[in-house]
N, C-alpha and C positions, 0 to 999 in steps of 0.2 A: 504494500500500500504506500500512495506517496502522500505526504501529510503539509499543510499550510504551503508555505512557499515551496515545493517541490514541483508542483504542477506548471506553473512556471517556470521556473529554473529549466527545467529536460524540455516544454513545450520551445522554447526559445534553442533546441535545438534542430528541432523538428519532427522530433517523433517524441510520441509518451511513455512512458511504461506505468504497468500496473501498480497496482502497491497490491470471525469465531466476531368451596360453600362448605360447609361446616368442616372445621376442622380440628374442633375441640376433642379433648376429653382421649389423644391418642396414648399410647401405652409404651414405654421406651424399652428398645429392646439391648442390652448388652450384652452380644454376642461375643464369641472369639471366634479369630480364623476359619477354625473348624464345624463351626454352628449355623455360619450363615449359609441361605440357602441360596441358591442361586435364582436370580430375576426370570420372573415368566417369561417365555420364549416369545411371547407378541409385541417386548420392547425391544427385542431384534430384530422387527422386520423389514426396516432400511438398512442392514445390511444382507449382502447376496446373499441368495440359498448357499451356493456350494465355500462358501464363509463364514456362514453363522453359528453352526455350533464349533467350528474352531476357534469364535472369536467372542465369543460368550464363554465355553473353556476357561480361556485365559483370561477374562473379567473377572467373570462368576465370584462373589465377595469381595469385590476390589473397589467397585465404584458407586460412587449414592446417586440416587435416585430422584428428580424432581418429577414431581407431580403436582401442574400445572392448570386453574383453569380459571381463563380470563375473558372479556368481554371488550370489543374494541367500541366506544362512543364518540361519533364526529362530534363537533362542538355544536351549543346549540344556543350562541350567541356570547358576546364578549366576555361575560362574567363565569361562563362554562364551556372553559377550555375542552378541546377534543384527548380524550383519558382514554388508557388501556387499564384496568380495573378488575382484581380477582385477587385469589389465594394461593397458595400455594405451600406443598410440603415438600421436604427435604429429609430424605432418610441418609442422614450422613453418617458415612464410616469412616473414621479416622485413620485413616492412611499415611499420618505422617508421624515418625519416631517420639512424638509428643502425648505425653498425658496433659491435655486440654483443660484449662476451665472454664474457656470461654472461647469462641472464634467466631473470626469478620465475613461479616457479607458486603457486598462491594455496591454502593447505590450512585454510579457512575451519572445517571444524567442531572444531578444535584450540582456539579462542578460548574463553575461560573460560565463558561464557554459554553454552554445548552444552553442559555439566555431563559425563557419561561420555561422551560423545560423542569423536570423533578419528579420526586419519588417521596412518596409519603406511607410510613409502615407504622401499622397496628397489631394488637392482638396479638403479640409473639409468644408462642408458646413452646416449650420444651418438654418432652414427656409428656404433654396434656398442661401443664403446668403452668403460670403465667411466667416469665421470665425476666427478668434486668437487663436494660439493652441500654447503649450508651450510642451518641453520633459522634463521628472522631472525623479526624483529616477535612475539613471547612465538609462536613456532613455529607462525605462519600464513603467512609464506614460506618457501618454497624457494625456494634460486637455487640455477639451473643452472648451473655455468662448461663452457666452449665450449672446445675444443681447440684453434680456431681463431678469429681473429674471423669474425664473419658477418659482412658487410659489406647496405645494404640491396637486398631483391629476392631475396636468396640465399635459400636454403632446407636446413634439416637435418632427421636425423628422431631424437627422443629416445624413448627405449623406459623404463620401469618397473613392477614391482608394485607395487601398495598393498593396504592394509586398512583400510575403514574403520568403526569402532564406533558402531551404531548407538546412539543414548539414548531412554531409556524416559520419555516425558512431561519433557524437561527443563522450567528454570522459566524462563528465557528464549529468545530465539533465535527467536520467534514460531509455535515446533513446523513449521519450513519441515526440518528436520532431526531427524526425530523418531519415534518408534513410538507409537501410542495404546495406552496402559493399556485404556484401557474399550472401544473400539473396534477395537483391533489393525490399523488403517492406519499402512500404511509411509508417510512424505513422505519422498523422497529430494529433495531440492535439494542440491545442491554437495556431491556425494557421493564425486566423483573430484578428483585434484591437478588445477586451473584452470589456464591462462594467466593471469596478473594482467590485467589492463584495462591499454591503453595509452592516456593521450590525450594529442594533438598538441599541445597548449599545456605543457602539465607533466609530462610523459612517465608511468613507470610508475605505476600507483598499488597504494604500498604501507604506505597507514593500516591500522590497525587496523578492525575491525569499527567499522559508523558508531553513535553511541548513541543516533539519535533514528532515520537512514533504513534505504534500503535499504542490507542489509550486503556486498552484494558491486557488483563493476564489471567489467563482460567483454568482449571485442571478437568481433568476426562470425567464427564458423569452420564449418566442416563437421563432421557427428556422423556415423560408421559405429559401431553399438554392438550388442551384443549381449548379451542379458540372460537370466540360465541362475534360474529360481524354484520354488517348488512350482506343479506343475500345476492345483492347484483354486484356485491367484489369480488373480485378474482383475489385469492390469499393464496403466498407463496410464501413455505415457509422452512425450516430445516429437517432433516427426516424426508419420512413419508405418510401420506395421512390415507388413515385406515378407513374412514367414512365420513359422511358428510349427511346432515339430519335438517332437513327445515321446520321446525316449529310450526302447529297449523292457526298459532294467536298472535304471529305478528310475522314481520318481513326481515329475520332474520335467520344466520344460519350456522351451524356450528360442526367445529371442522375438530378431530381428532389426529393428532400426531405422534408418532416416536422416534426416533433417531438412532438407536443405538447407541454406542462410545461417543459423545463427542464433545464440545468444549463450549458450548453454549448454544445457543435457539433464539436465533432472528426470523422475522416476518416482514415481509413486502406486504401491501393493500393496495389496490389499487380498482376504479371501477370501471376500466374501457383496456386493459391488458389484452394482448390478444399473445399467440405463442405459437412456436415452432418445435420440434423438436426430430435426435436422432439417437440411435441407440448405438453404445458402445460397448464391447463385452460383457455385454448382462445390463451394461449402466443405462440407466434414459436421461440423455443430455435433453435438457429446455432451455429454450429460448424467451423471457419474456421481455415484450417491449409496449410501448406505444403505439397510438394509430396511426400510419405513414411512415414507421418505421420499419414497414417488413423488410426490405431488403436488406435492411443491417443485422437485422435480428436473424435472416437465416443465414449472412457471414457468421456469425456470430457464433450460432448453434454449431457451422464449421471448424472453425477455429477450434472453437472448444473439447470437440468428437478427434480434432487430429493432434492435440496436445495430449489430451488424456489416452490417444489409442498409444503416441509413443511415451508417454510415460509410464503407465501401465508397463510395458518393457522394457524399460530404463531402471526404473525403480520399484517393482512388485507391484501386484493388482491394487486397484484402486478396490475401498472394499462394498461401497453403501450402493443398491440400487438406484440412486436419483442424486445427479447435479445441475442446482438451478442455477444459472445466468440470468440475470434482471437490470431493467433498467432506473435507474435510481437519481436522482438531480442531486448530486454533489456538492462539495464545494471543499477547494483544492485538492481535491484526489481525483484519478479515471478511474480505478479502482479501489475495491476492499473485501480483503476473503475473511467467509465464514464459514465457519462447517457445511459441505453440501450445498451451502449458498454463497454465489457472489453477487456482490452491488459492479455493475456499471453506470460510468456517471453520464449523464443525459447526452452531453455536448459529443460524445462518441457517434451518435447516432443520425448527427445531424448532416445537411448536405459540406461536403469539402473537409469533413473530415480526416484524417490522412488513415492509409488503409495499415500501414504499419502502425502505428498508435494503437487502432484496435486490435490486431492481430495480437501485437506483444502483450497489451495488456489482460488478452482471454488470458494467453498462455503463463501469464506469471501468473497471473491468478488461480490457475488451474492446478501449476506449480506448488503452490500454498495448500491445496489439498494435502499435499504430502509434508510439507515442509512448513508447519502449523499446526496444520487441523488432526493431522495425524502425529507425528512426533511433534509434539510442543516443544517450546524453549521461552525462558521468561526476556521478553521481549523488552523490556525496560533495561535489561544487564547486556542483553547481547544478540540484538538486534539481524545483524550480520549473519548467523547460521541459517535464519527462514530467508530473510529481505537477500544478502549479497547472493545465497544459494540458490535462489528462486531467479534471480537476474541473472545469472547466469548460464542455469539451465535455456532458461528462453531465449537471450541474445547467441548464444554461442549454440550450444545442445539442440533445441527447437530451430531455427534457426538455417544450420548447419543440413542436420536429417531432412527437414519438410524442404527448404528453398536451394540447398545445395551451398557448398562455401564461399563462394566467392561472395555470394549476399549475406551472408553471415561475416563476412570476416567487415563487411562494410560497413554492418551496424553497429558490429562490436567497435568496429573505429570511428563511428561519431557518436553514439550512444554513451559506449562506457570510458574510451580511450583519450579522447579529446579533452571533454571536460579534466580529466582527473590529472593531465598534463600539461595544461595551464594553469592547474593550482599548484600544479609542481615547481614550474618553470617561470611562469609571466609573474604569479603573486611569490614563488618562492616560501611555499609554505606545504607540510607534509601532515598526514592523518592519523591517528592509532585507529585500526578497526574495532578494536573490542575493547569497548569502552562502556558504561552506563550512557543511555541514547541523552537526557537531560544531563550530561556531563561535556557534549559537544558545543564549541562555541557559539553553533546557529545553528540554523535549518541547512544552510548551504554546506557548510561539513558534515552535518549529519548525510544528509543524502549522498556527498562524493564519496565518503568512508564505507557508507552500511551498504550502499545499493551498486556504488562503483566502483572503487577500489577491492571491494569485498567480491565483486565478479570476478574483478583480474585478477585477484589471489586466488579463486577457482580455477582459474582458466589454466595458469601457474602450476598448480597442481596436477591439474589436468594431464598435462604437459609432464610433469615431471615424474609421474607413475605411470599412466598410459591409461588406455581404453579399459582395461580388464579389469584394473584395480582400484581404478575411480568409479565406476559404477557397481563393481561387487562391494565395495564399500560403500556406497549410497545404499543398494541394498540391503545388506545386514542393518547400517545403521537402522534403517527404517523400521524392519524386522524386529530386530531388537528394543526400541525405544518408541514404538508405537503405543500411544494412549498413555503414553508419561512425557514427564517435562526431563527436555537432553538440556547438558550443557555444552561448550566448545570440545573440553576434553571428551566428550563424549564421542562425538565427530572426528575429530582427529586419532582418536584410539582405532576408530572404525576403517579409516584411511589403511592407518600404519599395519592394521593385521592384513588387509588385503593388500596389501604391499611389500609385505613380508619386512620393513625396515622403518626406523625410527623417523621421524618427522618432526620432530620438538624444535628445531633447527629454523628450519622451513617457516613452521606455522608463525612462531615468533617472528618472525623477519615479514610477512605479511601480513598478520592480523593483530602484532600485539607492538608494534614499533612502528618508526616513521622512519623508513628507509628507503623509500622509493626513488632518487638518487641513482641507487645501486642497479635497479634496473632498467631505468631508462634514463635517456641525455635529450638536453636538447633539440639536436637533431630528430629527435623520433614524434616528436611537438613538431616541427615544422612537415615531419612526412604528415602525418595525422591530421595535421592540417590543410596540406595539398590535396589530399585524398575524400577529405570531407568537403572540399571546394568552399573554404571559410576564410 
């Protein structure tokens, strides 16, 4: 995803790239390891048949549960903003090395950058219990305190309503939480109280919204959700939805979802959507757009079907029966992935668009299925593992395979090469890749560091193991650290075994210093520049 001034920045090159009712009175259950039972097989059924019980398997007592169900209301004049409004339970298992007495749930659209936007929670209970909750970080946590400790493996279930206020074209927040003034699409992301992100090196994470990345960090759970709208919307949402029921006392309609593993549950609305779609090994790629937008929306659907058919054999099967592609009015980003769903930003679809712009941004977006949605990485620490890994699959990798090299090597040399050697060279100033994203001096290093220098350090790589080693290492990584949160070592461990040879060398010299000097001169800025005709 490209975030604030990014969307500029690379559009000023000429092409763009893309950038997760009563509920009282329940009963807490503290199991161990060995007690819990494993989730009803019908919250598997967004991922593939010939998947599911392998991938349920390897969950089964691992992940909690949200059980969801809400109600979306347009506004119905100034005083009564348009709310997404329900309950929700959370059978949380403690999965991290901590005896708990309390933990955060993350109420992201509260942060000052969603202008009207927010979240208002009641009724929290614990065990059936009322509970002590406190609002922390300018009121983007909640913490829950626990009646008891949880110790880990245990498991409880917290029950709440919320409300949350939708906003009308805010001016930040990249419209991932937003209503269209001109278009009237819903984008729900992070629409309900989250679980905070956990990761195993640094535990909770409880920053603020990031100011250059992505704004949230979530761990793998289960979604049972249920979605109550007006009848003549089209709702696109994460998962897959198991039916669809119209009330016979009013003009509404309610839609049932589940997801399997995933890292959160976003929703599109929209009421003149129309859609395309094509099926990829088992998967059913859609297309949704606006009216006069078919013929980008069936590129679209293209793009999307020929990224995922070769990634799928780059990096191991994609696993969930359905990825949606939507079109969504942004603002500074072309893109944003989310589990099984991606936001496309409006202006892609429009006439003179450039056809690389959207091409690259299906594909990194699509990319993000794997390198996100499926192996996490806490994206406030180390941005660079999904963002630089993703960008380089698509300019280089995608690229390369679908268009043949000579077009690849030509985007890779204005896209990622250009920029990053005039910051080298003109301003004389050099990047660490792996860094905290709000640790970079602006927007304009964050993006040259995390999305391009961090490709050329793939590319690099690439380069220096070979065909064989760089992708059976993208694959075990994957294999391995799917539906958990990776860090770099993680990555790089995965390299160096399919390479049979240490790396520590290497990685340091691209991702963890400012040495770029060493690998390019002068001269290679002025080729780069000849070649890009700038």
């Amino acid at each position: 995803m490209l975030s604030r001034s990014h969307r500029l920045f690379i559009a000023s090159l000429g092409v763009a790239l893309g950038l997760a009712s009563g509920t009282a009175g329940l009963v807490a259950q503290r199991a161990t390891p060995g007690e819990i039972t494993a989730p009803n097989s019908s919250l598997y059924a967004a991922v593939l048949a010939d998947q599911r019980e392998t991938i349920k398997a390897q969950t089964a007592g691992e992940l909690s549960l949200y059980t969801i169900a809400a109600t979306l209301n347009p506004a119905s004049g100034p005083e009564l903003p348009a709310t997404i409004a329900g309950t929700q339970t959370l059978r949380f298992i403690n999965q991290t090395p901590e005896t708990l007495v309390a933990f955060p749930f993350r109420l992201y659209a509260n942060a000052a950058e969603y202008g009207a936007g927010g979240i208002e929670v009641e009724d929290v209970r614990v065990d059936g219990a009322v509970a002590a909750t406190a609002l922390e970080v300018g009121e983007t946590v909640l913490s829950v305190t626990l009646p008891a400790p949880l110790a880990p493996a245990e498991m409880v279930e917290v029950t709440m309503a919320f409300t949350a206020t939708v906003p009308v074209a805010p001016s930040e927040s990249y419209g991932m939480f937003a209503i269209s003034s001109e278009l009237g699409t819903w984008a729900l992301a992070h629409w309900y109280p989250v679980l905070a992100g956990y990761d195993p090196n640094s535990g909770w994470s409880l920053l603020p919204p990031s100011l250059y990345g992505d704004p949230i960090f979530t761990t793998t759970s289960l979604y049972d959700v249920t979605l109550t709208a007006p009848a003549a919307w089209t709702v696109v949402a994460s998962g897959v939805r198991q039916e669809a029921t119209t009330p016979a006392t009013d003009d509404r309609q309610t839609h049932h979802y589940v997801t399997g593993p995933a890292r959160d549950f976003t929703i599109v609305a929209d009421n003149d959507f129309a859609s395309v779609s094509q099926v990829v090994d088992g998967t059913t790629v859609i297309s949704y757009f606006n009216p006069g937008h078919a013929e980008t929306g069936a590129a679209i659907a293209t793009y999307a079907a020929q990224a995922l058919r070769l990634f799928n054999e780059l990096f191991g099967s994609y696993p969930y029966a359905e990825l949606d592609l939507v079109e969504v009015p942004l603002r500074n980003a072309l893109g944003v992935e989310f589990p099984q769903l991606v936001y496309l930003d409006a202006d892609l679809y429009e006439p003179g668009a450039s056809v690389d712009a959207i091409d690259s941004t299906v594909a990194h977006e699509v990319a993000h299925q794997w390198w996100y949605a499926l192996v996490g990485n806490n994206q406030h620490q180390s941005a660079f593992i999904d963002e630089g890994l993703s960008n380089y699959v698509t300019f280089q990798v995608y690229y390369e395979r679908i268009y043949g090299p000579e077009r690849a090597a030509a985007i890779v040399n204005r896209i990622l090469k250009l920029p990053y050697l005039r910051l080298l060279f003109e301003e004389g100033v050099d990047v660490v890749v792996d860094q905290p994203s709000d640790d970079f001096p602006g927007a304009g290093a964050y993006t040259i560091a995390v999305y391009l220098k961090a490709a050329l350090g793939f590319a690099a790589l690439h380069a220096e193991i070979g065909d064989e080693a760089f992708f059976a290492g993208l694959r075990s990584y994957a294999a391995a650290e799917r539906f958990g949160i990776a860090a770099p070592a993680d990555l790089r461990a995965a390299f160096e075994f399919a390479a049979g040879r240490d790396l520590s060398a290497f990685w340091r010299h691209w991702f963890e210093a400012a040495e770029g000097t060493q690998d390019f001169t002068p001269a290679d800025l002025e080729r780069a520049r000849a070649e890009a005709g700038t």
